[in-house]
C-alpha positions, 0 to 999 in steps of 0.5 A: 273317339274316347273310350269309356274304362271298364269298372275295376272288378277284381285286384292285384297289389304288390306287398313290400312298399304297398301294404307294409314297409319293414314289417308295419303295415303302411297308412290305408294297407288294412283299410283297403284289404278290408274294403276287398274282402267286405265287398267280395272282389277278388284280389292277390297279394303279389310278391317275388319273394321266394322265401317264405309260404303263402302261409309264413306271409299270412303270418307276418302280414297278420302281425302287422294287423293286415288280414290276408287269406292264405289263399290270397297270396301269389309268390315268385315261387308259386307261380314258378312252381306252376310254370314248371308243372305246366312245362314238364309234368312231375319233373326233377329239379335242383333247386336253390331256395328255401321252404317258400320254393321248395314247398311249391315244387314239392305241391306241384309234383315235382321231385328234388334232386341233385342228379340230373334234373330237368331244372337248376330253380334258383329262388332267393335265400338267407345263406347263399352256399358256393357249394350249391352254386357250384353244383347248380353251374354243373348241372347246367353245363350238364343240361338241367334248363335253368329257370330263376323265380325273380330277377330282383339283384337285391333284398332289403335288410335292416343292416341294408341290401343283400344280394338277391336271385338276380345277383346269384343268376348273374353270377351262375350265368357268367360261369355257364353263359346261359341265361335263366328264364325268370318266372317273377315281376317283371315277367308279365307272365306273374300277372297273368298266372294271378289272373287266372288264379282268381277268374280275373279279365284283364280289361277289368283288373287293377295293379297297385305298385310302389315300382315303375321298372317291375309292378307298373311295366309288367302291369301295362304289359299284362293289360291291366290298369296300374296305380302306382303308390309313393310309399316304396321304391319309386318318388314322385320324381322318378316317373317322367324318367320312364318311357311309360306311365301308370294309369294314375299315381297317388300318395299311398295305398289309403288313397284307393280304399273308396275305388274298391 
């Protein structure tokens, strides 16, 4: 027996190596953010980037002549935030990252401090400081749970890879022995907090990707249709290497403006 696929009702895509590559948006980026917003169906941008807000990414994206609503946006750091409030209503947290983390905790309630929290929250930073590090090790030796919002080992820079949260996590990690609970891709549980976000059913939503080990996995695992886009991390080549397969693979993101 076949079985007949829902219509894609409501969006989620990835943003670096989807929408934009290195601050310009990439061919079709703004034509099928457009394409969402004329048709009304609802849609987030998924990042694990922790640095910056919803509202710094607005920015950016804006000056690369996409239009996202601030609203529309879904960081590693908000749904972190989220996950938090949900374990532990108006806790404590030492938190290593920057406004992008630190501004999700403080909207959920939660207080910074670096004296006996409930959560070490390791996100991603331009300055990685061995003293913080240090005090995180401490306070996890101490007790504090510790929770990291993505298990990404490195960033992209112009000048190439720096490390990351999930390099810093593995590091903290072999000084303490204890393994953080990562909130952001490839944690299904990203998708499903985006999900509720904006109403959406997973039988009836799509994820756009440009990675197989992250966007498309904790898509498959999250129950949704995948389409994964050559225009960032994962070639062509590189799909028959993995056990699993998006729903369908396509060029670039362009590709997918007439499905909306």
């Amino acid at each position: 027996m076949t079985t007949v696929e829902q219509p894609i009702e409501c969006w989620l895509t990835d943003m670096d190596g989807v929408l934009v590559h290195e601050g310009h948006a990439l061919p079709g980026a703004a034509d099928f953010i457009a394409a969402l917003k004329r048709s009304e169906r609802p849609f987030l941008v998924l990042t694990n980037n922790s640095i910056f807000t919803a509202r710094d990414l607005r920015a950016r994206l804006a000056a690369s002549g996409i239009d996202v609503p601030e609203e529309a946006i879904w960081t590693s750091a908000l749904a972190t935030a989220q996950f938090l409030q949900q374990q532990v209503p108006g806790g404590r947290a030492y938190a290593i990252g920057e406004a992008g983390l630190t501004t999700a905790l403080h909207d959920v309630g939660y207080t910074m401090t670096d004296s006996d929290p409930d959560y070490v929250v390791l996100g991603e930073t331009r300055t990685y400081s061995f003293e913080a590090i240090t005090r995180a090790i401490r306070l996890i030796e101490g007790g504090a749970r510790f929770i990291a919002t993505n298990p990404d080992p490195t960033g992209p820079s112009v000048d190439g890879p720096l490390p990351a949260t999930g390099a810093v996590a593995a590091l903290i990690t072999r000084a303490t022995g204890r393994e953080p609970y990562f909130v952001g891709k490839p944690n299904p549980m990203m998708f499903r907090s985006a999900l509720n976000r904006i109403e959406a059913h997973s039988e009836t939503t799509a994820m756009v990707g440009d990675r197989m080990d992250t966007d498309v996995v904790a898509g498959i695992e999250a129950g949704l249709r995948t389409f994964l886009v050559l225009t960032g991390s994962t070639r062509a080549e590189d799909v028959d290497r993995f056990p699993f397969r998006p729903s369908q693979v396509v060029p670039s993101i362009a590709d997918l403006v007439s499905l909306v």
